[in-house]
N, C-alpha and C positions, 0 to 999 in steps of 0.2 A: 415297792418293796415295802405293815404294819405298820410294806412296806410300809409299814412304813409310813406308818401317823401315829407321833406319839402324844399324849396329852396329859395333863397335868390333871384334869377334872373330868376325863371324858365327853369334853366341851358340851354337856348338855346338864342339866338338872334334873334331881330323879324324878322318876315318872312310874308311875301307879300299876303296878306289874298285872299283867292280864290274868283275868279269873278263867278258869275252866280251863286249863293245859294240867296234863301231866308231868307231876314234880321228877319220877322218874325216864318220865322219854325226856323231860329237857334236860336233865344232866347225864343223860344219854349223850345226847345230840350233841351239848358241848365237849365235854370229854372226846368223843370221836373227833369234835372239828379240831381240838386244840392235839390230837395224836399226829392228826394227819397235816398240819400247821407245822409243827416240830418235824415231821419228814421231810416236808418239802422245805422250811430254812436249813436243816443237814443237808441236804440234796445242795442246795445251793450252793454254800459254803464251800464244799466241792468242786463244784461247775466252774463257780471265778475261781478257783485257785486252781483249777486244772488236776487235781488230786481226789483217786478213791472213787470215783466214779462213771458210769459207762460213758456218756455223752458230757463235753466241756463244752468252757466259752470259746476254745480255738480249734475241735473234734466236733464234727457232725455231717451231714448231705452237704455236699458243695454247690455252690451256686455262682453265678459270676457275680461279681461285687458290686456292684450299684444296684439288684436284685436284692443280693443277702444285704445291704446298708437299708433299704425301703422296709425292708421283711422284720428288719430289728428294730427300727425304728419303731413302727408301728406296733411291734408288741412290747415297747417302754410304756407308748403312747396306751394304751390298751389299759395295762398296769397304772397309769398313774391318772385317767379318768373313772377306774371301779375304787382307786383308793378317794381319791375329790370329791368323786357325786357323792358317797357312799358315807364319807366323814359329815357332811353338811349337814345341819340342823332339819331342813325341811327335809330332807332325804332320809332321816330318821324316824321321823313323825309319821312320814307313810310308810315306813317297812316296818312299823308297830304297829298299821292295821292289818296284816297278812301274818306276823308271826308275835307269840307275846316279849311284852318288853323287855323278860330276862334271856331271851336268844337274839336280840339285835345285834349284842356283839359278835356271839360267835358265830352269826349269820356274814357280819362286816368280815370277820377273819377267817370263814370258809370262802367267798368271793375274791378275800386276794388273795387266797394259797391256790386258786383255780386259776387266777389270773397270774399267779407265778409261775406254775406248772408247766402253763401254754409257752410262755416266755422260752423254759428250761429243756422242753421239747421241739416249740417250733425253730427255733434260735440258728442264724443263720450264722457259720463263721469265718472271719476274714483276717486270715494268718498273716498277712507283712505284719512285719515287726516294726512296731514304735520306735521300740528300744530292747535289749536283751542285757540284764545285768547279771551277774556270774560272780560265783565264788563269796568273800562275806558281805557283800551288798545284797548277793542276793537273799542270802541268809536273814539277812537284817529287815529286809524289805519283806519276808513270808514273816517274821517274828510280827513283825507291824501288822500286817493283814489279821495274823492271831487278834493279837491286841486290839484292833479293830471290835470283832467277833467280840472280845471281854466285855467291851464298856459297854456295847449296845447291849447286850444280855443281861451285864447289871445293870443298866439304865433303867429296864424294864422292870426289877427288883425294887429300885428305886421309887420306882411310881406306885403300881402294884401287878405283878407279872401276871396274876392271875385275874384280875379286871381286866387289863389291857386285852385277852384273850378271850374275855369269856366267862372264862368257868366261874369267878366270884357270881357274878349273878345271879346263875344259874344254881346253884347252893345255896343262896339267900334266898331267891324265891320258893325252893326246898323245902326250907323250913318255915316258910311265912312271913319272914324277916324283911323287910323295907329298905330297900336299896337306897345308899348312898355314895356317890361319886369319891373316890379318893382324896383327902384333902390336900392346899398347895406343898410342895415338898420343894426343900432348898438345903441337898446333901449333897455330902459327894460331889459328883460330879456336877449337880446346877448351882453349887457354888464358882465356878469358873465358868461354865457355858451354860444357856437357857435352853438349849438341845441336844445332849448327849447323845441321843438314840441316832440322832442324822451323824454328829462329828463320827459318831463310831462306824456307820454306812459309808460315809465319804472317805473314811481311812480306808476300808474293806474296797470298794472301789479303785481306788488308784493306790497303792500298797501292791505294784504287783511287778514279780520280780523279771517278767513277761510282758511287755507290752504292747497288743497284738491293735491293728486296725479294726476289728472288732469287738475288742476290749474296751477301746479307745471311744468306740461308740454309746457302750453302755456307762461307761465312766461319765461321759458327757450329757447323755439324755439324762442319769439318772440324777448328776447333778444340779441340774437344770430343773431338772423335778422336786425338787428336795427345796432348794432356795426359791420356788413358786411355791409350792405346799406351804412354807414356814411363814410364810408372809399372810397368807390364806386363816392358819392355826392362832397367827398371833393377834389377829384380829378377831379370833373365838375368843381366845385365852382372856383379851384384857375386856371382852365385853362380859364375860361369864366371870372373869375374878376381882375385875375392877381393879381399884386404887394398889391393893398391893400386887397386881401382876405388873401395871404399868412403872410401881418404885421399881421391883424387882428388872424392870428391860433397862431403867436408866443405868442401874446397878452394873449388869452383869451380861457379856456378849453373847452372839448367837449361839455363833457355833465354833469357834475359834480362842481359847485364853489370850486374854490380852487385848483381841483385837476388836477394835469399833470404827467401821467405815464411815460412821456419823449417828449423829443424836438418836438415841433410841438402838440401835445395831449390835 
């Protein structure tokens, strides 16, 4: 889930934007990736909350359940090894000899809106109910899920919405401009957490007024994914920022205000 990597520096250092591409077909390119990005998280938004759209997380082909659980699984799985390889530093380095430096990103952000897609199509679903809350709980509980949707969306504002996507690049090399990586930011929201963009995922996740066995599923893979990613990121983050990313972790929790499982957390 740009799923769902978010980063403070774009965990790499700028790199020397390839001669001979077209300034108009690469903001082309981005532009398109980042329309159809924005379709497919609406699309999404959707699906978990079961609202506004054709096919949900609990509406689709039926399948018997230990089938649809393997089926889902594997397309979290899917999802959360195109976001991993895809964020890695050496994995970068090679997908800058194939496309030039200023569409790496929105090459990374066209590969998981593909990989989410598959997700939101292939998606197998398994209606026993966890739980079923009603009346102003459950009111309460879609209000959250919103809220969820907010912070992740400003989070990304926070950083810089349109790096984290792409298009900044892609417009700097435009003009001839020398890209560089968004400097460290400690607003808002990463004054209380060092990852907004996950807490606001992990509310969106379980935030739901419905809670379906296959719900339950993706709630859990994608949790799972998200506290492996972060651990993966914060080992970019304090090798790429050094001393103050590492003040900044003693400071201030992950993903939770207030809470610290232990030194560093």
């Amino acid at each position: 889930m740009t799923m769902a990597d978010h980063t403070y520096a774009s965990a790499s250092a700028s790199r020397a934007q390839t001669a001979h591409h077209s300034p108009v077909l690469g903001r082309t390119y981005s532009v398109t990736v980042y329309a159809f990005s924005m379709a497919v998280l609406l699309y999404a938004a959707g699906f978990i909350a079961g609202r506004g759209v054709a096919k949900t997380i609990d509406h689709g082909p039926a399948s018997p359940w230990p089938v649809a659980a393997l089926i889902d699984v594997l397309l979290v799985l899917l999802f959360a090894v195109q976001h991993s390889v895809m964020a890695r530093p050496w994995f970068k380095r090679w997908l800058t000899w194939l496309v030039p430096a200023s569409a790496e990103r929105s090459s990374y952000v066209l590969a998981a809106s593909i990989a989410l897609t598959l997700m939101l199509w292939l998606w197998r679903p398994i209606p026993a109910a966890v739980w079923h809350a009603s009346g102003p709980v459950a009111g309460c509980l879609l209000a959250l899920y919103g809220l969820g949707w907010l912070v992740t969306l400003t989070s990304t504002f926070l950083i810089s919405h349109f790096d984290l996507f792409g298009l900044r690049q892609a417009f700097l090399a435009a003009r001839g401009t020398d890209y560089a990586p968004p400097g460290f930011t400690e607003r808002l929201f990463y004054r209380v957490v060092r990852h907004p963009l996950m807490t606001g995922f992990l509310i969106i996740f379980w935030a739901a007024p419905v809670m379906t066995v296959g719900h339950l599923v993706l709630s859990l893979a994608m949790t799972a994914y998200i506290l492996t990613g972060i651990a993966f990121e914060e080992r970019d983050l304090a090798s790429d920022l050094g001393d103050a990313y590492r003040s900044y972790r003693t400071r201030v929790p992950a993903l939770i205000p207030g809470l610290r499982l232990r030194s560093g957390q």
